[in-house]
C-alpha positions in Angstrom: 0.0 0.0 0.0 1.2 3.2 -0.7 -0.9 4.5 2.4 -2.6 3.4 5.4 -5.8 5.7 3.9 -5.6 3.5 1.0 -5.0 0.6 3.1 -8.2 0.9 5.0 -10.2 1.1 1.9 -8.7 -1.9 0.6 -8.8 -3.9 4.1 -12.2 -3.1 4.2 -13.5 -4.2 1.2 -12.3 -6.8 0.2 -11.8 -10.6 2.2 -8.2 -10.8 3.3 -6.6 -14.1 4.9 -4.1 -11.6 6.6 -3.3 -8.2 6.7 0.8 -7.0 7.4 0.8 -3.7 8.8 3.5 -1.1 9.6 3.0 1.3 12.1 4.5 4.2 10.6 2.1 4.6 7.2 1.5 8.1 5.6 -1.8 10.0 6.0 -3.6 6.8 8.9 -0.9 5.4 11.0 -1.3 1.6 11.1 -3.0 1.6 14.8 -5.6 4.0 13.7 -6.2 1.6 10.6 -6.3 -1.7 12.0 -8.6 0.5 15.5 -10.9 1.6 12.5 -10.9 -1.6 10.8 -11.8 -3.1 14.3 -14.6 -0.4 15.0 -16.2 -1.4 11.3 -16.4 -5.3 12.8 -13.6 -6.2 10.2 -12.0 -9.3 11.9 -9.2 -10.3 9.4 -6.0 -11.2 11.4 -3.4 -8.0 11.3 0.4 -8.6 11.8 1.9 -5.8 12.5 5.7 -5.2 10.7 7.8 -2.4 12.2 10.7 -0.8 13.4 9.1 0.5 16.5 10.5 -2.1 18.7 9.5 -0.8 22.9 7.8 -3.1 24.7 4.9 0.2 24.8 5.2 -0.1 21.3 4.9 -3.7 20.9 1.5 -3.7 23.7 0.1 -0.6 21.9 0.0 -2.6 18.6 -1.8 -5.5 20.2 -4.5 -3.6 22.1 -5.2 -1.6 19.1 -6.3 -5.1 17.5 -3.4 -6.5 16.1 -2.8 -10.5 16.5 0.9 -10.3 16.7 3.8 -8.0 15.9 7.5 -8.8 14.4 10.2 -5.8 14.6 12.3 -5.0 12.0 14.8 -6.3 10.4 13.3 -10.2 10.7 14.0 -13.1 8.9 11.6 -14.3 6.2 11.4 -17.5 7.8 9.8 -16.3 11.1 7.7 -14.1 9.0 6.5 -16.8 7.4 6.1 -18.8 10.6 4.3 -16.4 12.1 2.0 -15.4 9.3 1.1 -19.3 9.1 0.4 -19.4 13.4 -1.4 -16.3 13.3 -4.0 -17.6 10.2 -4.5 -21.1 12.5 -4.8 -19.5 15.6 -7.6 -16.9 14.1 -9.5 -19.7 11.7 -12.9 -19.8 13.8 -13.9 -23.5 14.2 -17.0 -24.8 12.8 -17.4 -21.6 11.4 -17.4 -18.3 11.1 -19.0 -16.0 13.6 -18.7 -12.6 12.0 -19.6 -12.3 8.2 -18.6 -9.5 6.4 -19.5 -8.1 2.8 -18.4 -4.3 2.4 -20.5 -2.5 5.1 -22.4 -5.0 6.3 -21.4 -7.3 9.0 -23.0 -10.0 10.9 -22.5 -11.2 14.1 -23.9 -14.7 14.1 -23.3 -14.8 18.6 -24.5 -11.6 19.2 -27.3 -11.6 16.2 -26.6 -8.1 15.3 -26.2 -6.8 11.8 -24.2 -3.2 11.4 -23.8 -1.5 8.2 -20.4 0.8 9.1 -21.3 1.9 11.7 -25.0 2.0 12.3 -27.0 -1.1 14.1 -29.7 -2.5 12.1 -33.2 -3.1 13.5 -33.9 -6.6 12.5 -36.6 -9.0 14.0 -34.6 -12.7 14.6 -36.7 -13.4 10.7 -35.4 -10.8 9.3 -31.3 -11.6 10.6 -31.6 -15.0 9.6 -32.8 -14.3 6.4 -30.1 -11.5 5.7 -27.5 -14.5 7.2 -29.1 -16.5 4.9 -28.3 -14.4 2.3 -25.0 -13.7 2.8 -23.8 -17.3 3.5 -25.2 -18.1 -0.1 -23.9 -15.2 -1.8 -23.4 -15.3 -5.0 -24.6 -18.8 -5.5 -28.1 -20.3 -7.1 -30.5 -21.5 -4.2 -33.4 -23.2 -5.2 -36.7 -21.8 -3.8 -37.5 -25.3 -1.9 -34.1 -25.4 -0.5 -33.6 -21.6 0.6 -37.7 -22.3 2.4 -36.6 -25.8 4.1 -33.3 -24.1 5.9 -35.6 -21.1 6.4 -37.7 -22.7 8.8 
């Protein structure tokens, strides 16, 4: 990325496996990315890749939302270790519970639907039916299947 404004577009819509994120970006910093990516119920693991080695550094980056964080310089090896640990450690099992498609996110625990970053009103209907939805985006449904899971 050429900036962290540009970065949080990108991060944001589109599905990412992993997002590697330096602190020091032009225009949004790379906390105030991945704490706005956070606040917009984006969930994507973020590794944060930096120079900014204190220890206040290093705690600020993870309680801004990132999953891990590897000073510069670093070997490629441990990059790549730790990319594949943090993508294993973050893989929900049995599932995902947040569900994102540009704005709109889903919580499937908390059955709340925002679209960045206003709550929607839904009746439990209306949220499973927009889950619905989204789980089968972009694929044909017949009309007796979508009406048996619909029950």
């Amino acid at each position: 990325m050429v900036d962290g404004h540009a970065g949080l577009l990108q991060a944001s819509s589109s599905f990412w496996d992993l997002l590697i994120v330096n602190r020091m970006l032009p225009r949004i910093g790379g906390l105030a990315l991945v704490k706005a990516l956070r606040e917009t119920c984006v969930q994507t693991p973020v590794l944060f890749l930096t120079s900014l080695d204190g220890i206040e550094d290093r705690v600020e980056g993870l309680r801004a939302g990132g999953d891990d964080y590897l000073i510069k310089p670093f070997s490629v090896a441990e990059l790549s270790a730790r990319v594949e640990a943090v993508v294993r450690r973050c893989r929900p099992p049995g599932g995902a519970q947040y569900m994102q498609l540009e704005d709109l996110c889903l919580d499937s625990l908390a059955r709340r639907a925002t679209r960045s970053p206003q709550i929607l009103s839904l009746t439990p209907r209306e949220f499973k039916i927009l889950e619905y939805m989204k789980r089968f985006a972009g694929q044909v449904v017949t009309m007796c299947q979508s009406s048996n899971d619909l029950r």
